[in-house]
N, C-alpha and C positions, 0 to 999 in steps of 0.2 A: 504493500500500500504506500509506503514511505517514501519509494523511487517512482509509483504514478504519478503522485503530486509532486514531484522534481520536474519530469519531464515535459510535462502542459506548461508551466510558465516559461520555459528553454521556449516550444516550440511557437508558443506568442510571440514574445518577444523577437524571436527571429522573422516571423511574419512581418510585426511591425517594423524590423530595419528595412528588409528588403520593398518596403510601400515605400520608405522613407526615401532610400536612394533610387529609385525608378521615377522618382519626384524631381530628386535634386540633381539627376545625372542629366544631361543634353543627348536625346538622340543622336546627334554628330556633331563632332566638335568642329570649332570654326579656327583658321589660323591667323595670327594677331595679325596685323598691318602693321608694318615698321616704314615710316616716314625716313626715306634719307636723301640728305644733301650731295650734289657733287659736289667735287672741289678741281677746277681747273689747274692741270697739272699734278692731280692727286690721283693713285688708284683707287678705284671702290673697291671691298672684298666683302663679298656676301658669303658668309658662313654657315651661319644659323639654319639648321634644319627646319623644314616643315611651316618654312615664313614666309609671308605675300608682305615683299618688298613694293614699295613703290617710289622710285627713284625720281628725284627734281632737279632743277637746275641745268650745267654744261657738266654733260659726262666726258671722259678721256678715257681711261682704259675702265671696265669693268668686268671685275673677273667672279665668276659664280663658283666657289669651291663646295656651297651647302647641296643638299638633297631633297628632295619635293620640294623646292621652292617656289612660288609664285611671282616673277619678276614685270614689276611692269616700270617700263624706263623712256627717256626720252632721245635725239639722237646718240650717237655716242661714236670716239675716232676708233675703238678698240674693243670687243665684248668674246672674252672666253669662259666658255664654258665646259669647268673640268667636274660640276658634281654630275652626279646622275639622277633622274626623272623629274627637270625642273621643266618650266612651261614659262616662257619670256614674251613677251609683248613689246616692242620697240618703235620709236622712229628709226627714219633712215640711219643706217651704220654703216663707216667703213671699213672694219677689217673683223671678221670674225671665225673664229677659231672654236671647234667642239672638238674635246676628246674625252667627255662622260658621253658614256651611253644612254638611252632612253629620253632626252632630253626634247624639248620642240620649241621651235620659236616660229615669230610671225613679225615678220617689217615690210615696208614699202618698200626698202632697194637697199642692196648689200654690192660694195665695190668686190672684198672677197672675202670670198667663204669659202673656207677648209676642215671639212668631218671628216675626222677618225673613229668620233665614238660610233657605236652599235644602235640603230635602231633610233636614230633621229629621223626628226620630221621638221625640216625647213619652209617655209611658205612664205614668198617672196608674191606682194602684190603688182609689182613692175621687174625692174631690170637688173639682174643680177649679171658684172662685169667678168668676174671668172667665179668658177665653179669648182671645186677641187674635193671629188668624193673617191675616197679610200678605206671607206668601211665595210660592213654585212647591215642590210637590211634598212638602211639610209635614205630617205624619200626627199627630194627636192621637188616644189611644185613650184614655176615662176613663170611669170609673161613671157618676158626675153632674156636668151643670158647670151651673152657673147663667146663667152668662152666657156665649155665644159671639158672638164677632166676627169675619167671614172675609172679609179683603179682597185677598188673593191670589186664589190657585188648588191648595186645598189638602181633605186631607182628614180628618173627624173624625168618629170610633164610640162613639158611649155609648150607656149605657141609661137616660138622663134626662138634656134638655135645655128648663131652662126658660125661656132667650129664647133665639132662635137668630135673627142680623140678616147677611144674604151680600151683600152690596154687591160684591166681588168675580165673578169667573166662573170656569167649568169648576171648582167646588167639586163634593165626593161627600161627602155627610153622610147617615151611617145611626143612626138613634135608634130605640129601643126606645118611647120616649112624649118627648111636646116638647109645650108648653104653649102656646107661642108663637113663631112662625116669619114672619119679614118680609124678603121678596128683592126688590133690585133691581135684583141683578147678571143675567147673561144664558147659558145653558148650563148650568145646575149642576143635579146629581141628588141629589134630597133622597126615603128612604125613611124613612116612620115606622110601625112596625107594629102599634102597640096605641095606642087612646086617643083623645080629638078634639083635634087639632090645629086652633086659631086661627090661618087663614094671609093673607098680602098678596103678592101677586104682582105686582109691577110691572116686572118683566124679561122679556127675551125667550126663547122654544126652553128656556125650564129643566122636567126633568121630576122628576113631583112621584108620589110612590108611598104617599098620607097613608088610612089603615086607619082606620075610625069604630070605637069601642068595642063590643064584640060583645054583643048584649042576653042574656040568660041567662033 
């Protein structure tokens, strides 16, 4: 009888916490906002895990070392990004550098961009000046890029490419017109669908999908 009456008040009382924290816990937590200044001629270094940055001011170099970070910034002369599975939002930048995997960013025009890390996703709303992808699993989407370089195994969508050189293999490049196209890598699917494309094929098994301009 002595350990009945023990154990009914244990299992109230545990009732009552667990009301208690299903009250006081958040469904999903939210990550703080950290307001930061650049400073002209200063690095920025975002560290801090699991923070929505938002960056003011004139940026110079800013380098992302943190992890799930939420970056949102304004131009900037320099943006590398070495954590992994951050998400960046930018004006126009020109030089940017990835070698964390999983990472994605989004700006209006990049002078250059060079992925090494694994499984980015760049998205360029205009012109991208050179390209320079040497990772796995690495997506570039842009308007125009003047120069691409693809020596991974990666994949890039624009609607103007005017050198395109794959030295790399198992690439997937979809162009709207491309001026100029030289592979030596081996397995890569390159479609172009309007325009005459100047091409060099010196690799193996790569299939080529190249549309001659339609006479009218």
């Amino acid at each position: 009888m002595t350990s009945r009456h023990r154990a009914l008040p244990v299992l109230a009382l545990t009732a009552g916490l667990t009301s208690a924290l299903l009250v006081a816990v958040p469904a999903q937590a939210v990550a703080p906002v950290l307001p930061v200044q650049c400073e002209v001629g200063t690095e920025t270094v975002l560290a801090w895990d699991d923070v929505a940055y938002d960056l003011r001011g004139t940026c110079g170099v800013v380098r992302v070392s943190a992890d799930h970070a939420t970056v949102t910034m304004p131009a900037a002369t320099r943006l590398v990004l070495e954590g992994a599975g951050n998400t960046v939002t930018a004006k126009p930048l020109l030089d940017v550098e990835v070698t964390g995997a999983g990472n994605g960013l989004t700006t209006p025009s990049v002078r250059s961009l060079v992925v090494s890390g694994a499984g980015t996703t760049v998205t360029v709303s205009g012109l991208v000046e050179l390209a320079e992808l040497s990772s796995t699993s690495s997506t570039l989407t842009a308007d125009v890029v003047n120069v691409a370089r693809l020596r991974g195994a990666d994949a890039v969508t624009a609607r103007k490419a005017y050198r395109t050189r794959i030295t790399g293999s198992d690439n997937v490049v979809g162009l709207r017109r491309a001026d100029k196209l030289v592979l030596t890598g081996d397995r890569n699917a390159v479609t172009v669908t309007r325009g005459r494309t100047t091409l060099r094929d010196g690799g193996d098994s790569n299939v080529l999908d190249l549309r001659p301009r339609r006479r009218r």
